[in-house]
Structures are given as C-alpha cells and as structure tokens.
C-alpha positions as CSV (number, residue, x, y, z in Angstrom):
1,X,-127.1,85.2,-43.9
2,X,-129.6,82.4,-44.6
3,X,-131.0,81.0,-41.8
4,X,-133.4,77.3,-40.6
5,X,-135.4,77.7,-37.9
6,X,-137.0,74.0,-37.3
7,X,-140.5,74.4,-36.0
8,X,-141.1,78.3,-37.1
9,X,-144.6,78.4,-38.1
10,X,-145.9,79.1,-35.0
11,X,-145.0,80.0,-30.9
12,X,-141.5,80.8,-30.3
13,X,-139.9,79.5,-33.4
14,X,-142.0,82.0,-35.0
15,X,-141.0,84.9,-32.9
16,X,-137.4,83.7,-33.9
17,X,-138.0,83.7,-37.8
18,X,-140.0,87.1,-37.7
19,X,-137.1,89.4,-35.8
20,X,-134.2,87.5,-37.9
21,X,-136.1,88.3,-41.0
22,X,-136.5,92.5,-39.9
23,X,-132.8,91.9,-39.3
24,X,-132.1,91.7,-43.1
25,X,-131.4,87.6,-43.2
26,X,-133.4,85.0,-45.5
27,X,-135.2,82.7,-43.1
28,X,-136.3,79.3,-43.9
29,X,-138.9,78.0,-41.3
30,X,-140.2,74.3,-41.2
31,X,-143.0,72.9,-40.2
32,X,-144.7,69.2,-39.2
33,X,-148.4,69.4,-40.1
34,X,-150.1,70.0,-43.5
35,X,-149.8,73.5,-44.6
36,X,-153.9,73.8,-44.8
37,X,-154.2,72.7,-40.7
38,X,-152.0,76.2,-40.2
39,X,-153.7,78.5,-42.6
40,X,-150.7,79.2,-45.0
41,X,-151.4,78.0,-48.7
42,X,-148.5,79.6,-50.1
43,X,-145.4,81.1,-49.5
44,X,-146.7,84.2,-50.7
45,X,-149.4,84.0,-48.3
46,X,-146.9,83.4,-45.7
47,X,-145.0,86.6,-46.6
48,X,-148.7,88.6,-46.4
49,X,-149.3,87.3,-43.1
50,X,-146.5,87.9,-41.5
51,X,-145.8,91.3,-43.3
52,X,-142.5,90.0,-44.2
53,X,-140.3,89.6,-47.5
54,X,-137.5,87.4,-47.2
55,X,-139.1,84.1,-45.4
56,X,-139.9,80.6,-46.9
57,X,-142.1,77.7,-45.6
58,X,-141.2,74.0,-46.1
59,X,-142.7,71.1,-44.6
60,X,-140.9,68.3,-42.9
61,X,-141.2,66.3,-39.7
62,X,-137.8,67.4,-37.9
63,X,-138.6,64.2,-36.1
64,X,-138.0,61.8,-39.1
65,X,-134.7,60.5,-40.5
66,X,-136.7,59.9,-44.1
67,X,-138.3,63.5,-44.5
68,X,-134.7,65.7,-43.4
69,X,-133.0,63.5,-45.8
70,X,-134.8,64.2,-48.5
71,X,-134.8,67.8,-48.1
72,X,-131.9,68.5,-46.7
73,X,-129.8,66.5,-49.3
74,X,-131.3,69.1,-51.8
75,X,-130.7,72.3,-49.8
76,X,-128.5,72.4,-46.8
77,X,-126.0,75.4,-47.4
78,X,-127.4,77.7,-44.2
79,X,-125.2,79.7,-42.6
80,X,-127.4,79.4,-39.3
81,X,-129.9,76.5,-37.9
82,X,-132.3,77.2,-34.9
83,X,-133.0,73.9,-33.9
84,X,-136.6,75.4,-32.3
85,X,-138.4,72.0,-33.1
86,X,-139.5,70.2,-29.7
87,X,-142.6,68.3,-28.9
88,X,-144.6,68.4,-25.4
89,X,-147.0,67.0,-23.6
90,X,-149.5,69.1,-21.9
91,X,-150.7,66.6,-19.8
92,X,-148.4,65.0,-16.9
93,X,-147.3,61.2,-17.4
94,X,-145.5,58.7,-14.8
95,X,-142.4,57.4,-17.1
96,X,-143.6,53.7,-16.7
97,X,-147.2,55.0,-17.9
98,X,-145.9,56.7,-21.1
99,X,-146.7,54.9,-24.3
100,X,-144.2,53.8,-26.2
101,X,-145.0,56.1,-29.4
102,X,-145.7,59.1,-27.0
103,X,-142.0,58.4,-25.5
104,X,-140.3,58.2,-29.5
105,X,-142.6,60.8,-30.7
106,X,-141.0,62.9,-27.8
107,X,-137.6,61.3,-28.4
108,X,-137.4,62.0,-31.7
109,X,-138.2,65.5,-32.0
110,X,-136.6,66.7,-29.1
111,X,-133.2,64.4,-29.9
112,X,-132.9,62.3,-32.9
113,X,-133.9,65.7,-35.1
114,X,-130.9,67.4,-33.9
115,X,-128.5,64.7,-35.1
116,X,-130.5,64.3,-38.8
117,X,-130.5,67.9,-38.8
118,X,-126.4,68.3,-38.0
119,X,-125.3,65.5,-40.7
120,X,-126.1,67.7,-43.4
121,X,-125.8,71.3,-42.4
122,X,-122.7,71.0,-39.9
123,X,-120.2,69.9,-43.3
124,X,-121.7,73.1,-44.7
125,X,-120.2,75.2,-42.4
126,X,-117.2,73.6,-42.0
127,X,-116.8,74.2,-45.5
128,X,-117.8,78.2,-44.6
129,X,-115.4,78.5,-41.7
130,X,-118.4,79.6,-39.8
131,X,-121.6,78.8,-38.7
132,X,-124.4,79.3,-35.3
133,X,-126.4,76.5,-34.2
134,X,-128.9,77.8,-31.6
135,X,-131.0,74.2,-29.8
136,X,-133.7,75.0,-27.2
137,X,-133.8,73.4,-23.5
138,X,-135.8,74.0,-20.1
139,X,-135.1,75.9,-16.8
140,X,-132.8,73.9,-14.9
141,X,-131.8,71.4,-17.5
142,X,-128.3,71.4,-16.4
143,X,-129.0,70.7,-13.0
144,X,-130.4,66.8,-13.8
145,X,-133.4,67.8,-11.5
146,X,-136.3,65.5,-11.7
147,X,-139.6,66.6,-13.7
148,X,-142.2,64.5,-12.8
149,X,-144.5,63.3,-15.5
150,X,-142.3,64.8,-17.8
151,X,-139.4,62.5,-17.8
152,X,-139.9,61.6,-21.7
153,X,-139.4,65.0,-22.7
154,X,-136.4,66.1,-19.9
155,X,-134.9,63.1,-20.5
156,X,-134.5,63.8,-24.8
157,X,-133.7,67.5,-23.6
158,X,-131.1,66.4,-21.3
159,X,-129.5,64.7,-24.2
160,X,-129.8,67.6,-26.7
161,X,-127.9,69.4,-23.9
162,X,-125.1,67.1,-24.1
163,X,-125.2,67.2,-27.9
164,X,-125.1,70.7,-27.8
165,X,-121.8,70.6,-25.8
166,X,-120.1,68.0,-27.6
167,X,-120.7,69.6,-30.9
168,X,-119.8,72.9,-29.6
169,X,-116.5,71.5,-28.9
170,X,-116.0,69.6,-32.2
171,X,-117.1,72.0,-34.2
172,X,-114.9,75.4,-32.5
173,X,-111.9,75.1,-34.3
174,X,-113.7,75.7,-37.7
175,X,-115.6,79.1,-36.6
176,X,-118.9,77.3,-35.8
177,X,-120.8,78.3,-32.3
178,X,-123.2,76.4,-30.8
179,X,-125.6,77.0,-27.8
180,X,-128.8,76.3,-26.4
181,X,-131.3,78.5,-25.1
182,X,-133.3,78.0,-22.2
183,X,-137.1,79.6,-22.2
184,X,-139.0,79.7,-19.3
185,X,-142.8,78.6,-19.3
186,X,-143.9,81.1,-21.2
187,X,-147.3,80.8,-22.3
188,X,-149.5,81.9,-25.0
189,X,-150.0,84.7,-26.4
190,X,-147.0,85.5,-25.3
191,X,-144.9,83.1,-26.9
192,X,-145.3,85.3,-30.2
193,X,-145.7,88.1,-27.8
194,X,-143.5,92.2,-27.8
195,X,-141.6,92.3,-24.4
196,X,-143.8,95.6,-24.1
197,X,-147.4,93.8,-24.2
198,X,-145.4,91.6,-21.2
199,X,-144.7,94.9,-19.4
200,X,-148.3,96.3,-19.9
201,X,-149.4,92.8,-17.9
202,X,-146.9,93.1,-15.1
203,X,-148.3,92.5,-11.7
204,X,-151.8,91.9,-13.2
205,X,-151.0,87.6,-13.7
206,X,-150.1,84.9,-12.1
207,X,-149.6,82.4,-14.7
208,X,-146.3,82.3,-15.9
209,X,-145.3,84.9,-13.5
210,X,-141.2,85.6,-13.2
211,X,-139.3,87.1,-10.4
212,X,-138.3,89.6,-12.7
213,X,-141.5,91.1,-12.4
214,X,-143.8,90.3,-15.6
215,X,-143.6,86.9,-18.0
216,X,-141.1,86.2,-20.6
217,X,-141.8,86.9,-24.1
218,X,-141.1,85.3,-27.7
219,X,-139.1,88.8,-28.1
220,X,-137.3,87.7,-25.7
221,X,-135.7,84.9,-26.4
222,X,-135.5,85.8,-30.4
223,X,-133.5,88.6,-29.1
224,X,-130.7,86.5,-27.2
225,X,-131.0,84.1,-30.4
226,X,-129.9,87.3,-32.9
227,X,-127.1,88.0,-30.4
228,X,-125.9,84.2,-30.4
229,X,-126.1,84.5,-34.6
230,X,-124.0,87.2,-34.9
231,X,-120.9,87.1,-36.1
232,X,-118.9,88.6,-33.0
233,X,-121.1,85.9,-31.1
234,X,-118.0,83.9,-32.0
235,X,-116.6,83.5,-28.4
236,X,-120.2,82.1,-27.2
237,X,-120.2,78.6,-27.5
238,X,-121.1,76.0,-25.4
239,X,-123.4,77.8,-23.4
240,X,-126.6,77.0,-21.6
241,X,-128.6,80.4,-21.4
242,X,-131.2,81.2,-19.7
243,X,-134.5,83.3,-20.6
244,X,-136.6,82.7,-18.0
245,X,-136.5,86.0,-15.5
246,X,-135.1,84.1,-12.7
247,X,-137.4,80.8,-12.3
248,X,-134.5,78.4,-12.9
249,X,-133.5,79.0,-9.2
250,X,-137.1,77.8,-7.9
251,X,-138.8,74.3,-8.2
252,X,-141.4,73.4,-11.5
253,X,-144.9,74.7,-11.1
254,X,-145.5,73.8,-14.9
C-alpha cells in the first residue's frame, strides 16, 4: 500500500515511516524545514540513512492551506495517511500570555492540517473503497482535563479528536477507518527508540517513567499504527488509543 506520514523526518513520525517501510509498503514522509537544516540532500540519501528502499521525502508545511494544495493536487492517491504532524511548545504558557502566532502556528498544525490534508486524500479513498487515517492526540485528551500552559496546543488536539470521530463516522460506509493514537510523553531518544533499548532502561529512569514499568517507545506506537493500517483493522474506527503504559489514569507531570 502507499502510505503519508505528515511530519516523518524525524521523532515518532519517523519511527512510523521506518517499520511501515520493513513492512513491504511505499512511504511518503513530509517535512516543514529545509531539507539542508535535517541533513537529507536527497532522496537517495534519505534511503542510505535510514537503510531503507521504498521511502520518499517531500517538503511541505502540513500547517499551510497554500503548500498541501499544491502538492497534494499533484499526488494524492494514498491508500493510508498518518496524520503525525503536530507542533509543541516546550515551554509552559498561560492561554491569555500566548502570542497570537504561537496560538495559529499551534492551531494550524495540530488542526487546520488535518482538514487540508482530508480534502484531497479522503475522495481518493472513497474512490478505493478503502482507506486508514491514523491522527495523533495526548493522554487524557478525551477526558477535557485542563493542561495548564498548554491550552493552545490541547485545545487544537481536542478538536482533531472531534475531527477524528466525525470523519470516522462519515467516512465508514465506504471502507475507510479512522483513529487517533495517543503517545504518552515519551522522550528522546526514545521517540525513534526499539521497545528493547526501553526494557534495558527499566527501573534505572525517572523521566518519562510508566506504570508499566519502563518508558514508551517510537516502536511502540508504530506498532499499534501497522495494526490500525491493516486491512482486517477494518472494524477499528473511531477509536482513541492509548500508548502510554498507563499514565492517562494519573495527572500531567509534562
């Protein structure tokens, strides 16, 4: 199948790409900054780096109407779209305090790019009888729990969530699944990290620490993400999933 992951140059979009491209599919990843500031000048460069065959780079900023238009309207026939794209803020800002481009920088990439993205590729699909959408949320997003000095980014993540739901609906009766996956706060290097380095760190961190025993990994959320692109996947849809080893169920420490 041929595959978009928005945002997979790099952290867990990445990890996504890398085990969907071992799985036998041909990935397209896109990314927002010049292609020198990331250390790929060419595709084939790409392929030597990662130690993979079928993957492909193109650049667009997910979070502008101007630049997914004029890709997209030239290719747009993918049978699957991880929507990984999703800007944060490090540091912790008051909602009245956030700038105004910080809050539509964060707006756009974390909402508006789902909808420029779905325009073209969810007619596609239709057309196929079949498609997976996979977006990317937070622990606890369902649960409209307060994140201070995060409110910019929850707040465009809460309405991805609702997105997600309302196009899973729409979109059932003609074999397309959609569903968003829910990381915890996985940090690097983990987010490109083998659930076996994780295992090797057990009980020696703190940081990003899980009641499951050890931190989450980019293997494993790309892991639930193969699962949801599947083609017996087909009754999934809809769903809020959780990869965070159990710390949805305890307040934010990140």
């Amino acid at each position: 199948m041929k595959v978009l992951v928005t945002g997979g140059i790099a952290g867990l979009g990445r990890a996504v790409a890398e085990r969907l491209v071992r799985s036998g599919h041909e990935v397209v990843v896109t990314y927002r900054r010049d292609r020198a500031e990331v250390g790929e000048q060419s595709d084939g460069d790409l392929k030597k780096a990662w130690g993979l065959g079928a993957v492909r780079a193109v650049q667009c900023d997910a979070g502008s109407r101007q630049q997914v238009d004029r890709w997209l309207s030239r290719e747009h026939d993918f049978d699957c779209w991880i929507h990984a794209v999703g800007p944060f803020r490090v540091t912790r800002t008051p909602l009245v305090d956030t700038a105004a481009g910080e809050w539509e920088e964060l707006v756009a990439g974390n909402l508006h790019s789902a909808y420029w993205h779905a325009r073209w590729l969810i007619p596609h699909m239709r057309g196929n009888r079949f498609g997976r959408v996979v977006t990317f949320g937070y622990p606890q997003i369902e649960g409209g729990m307060p994140w201070e000095g995060r409110g910019a980014y929850a707040g465009a993540k809460a309405g991805l969530l609702s997105f997600t739901r309302t196009l899973a609906a729409e979109e059932a009766p003609y074999g397309i699944t959609v569903n968003m996956v829910c990381p915890g706060d996985i940090r690097d290097p983990f987010k490109e990290g083998a659930i076996v380095d994780a295992r090797n760190q057990a009980g020696r961190l703190t940081a990003g620490s899980t009641p499951a025993g050890r931190p989450a990994t980019g293997e494993d959320v790309a892991r639930v993400v193969e699962f949801l692109c599947h083609p017996d996947s087909d009754m999934v849809t809809g769903s809020v999933i959780y990869v965070t080893g159990g710390v949805q169920y305890f307040p934010f420490t990140y």
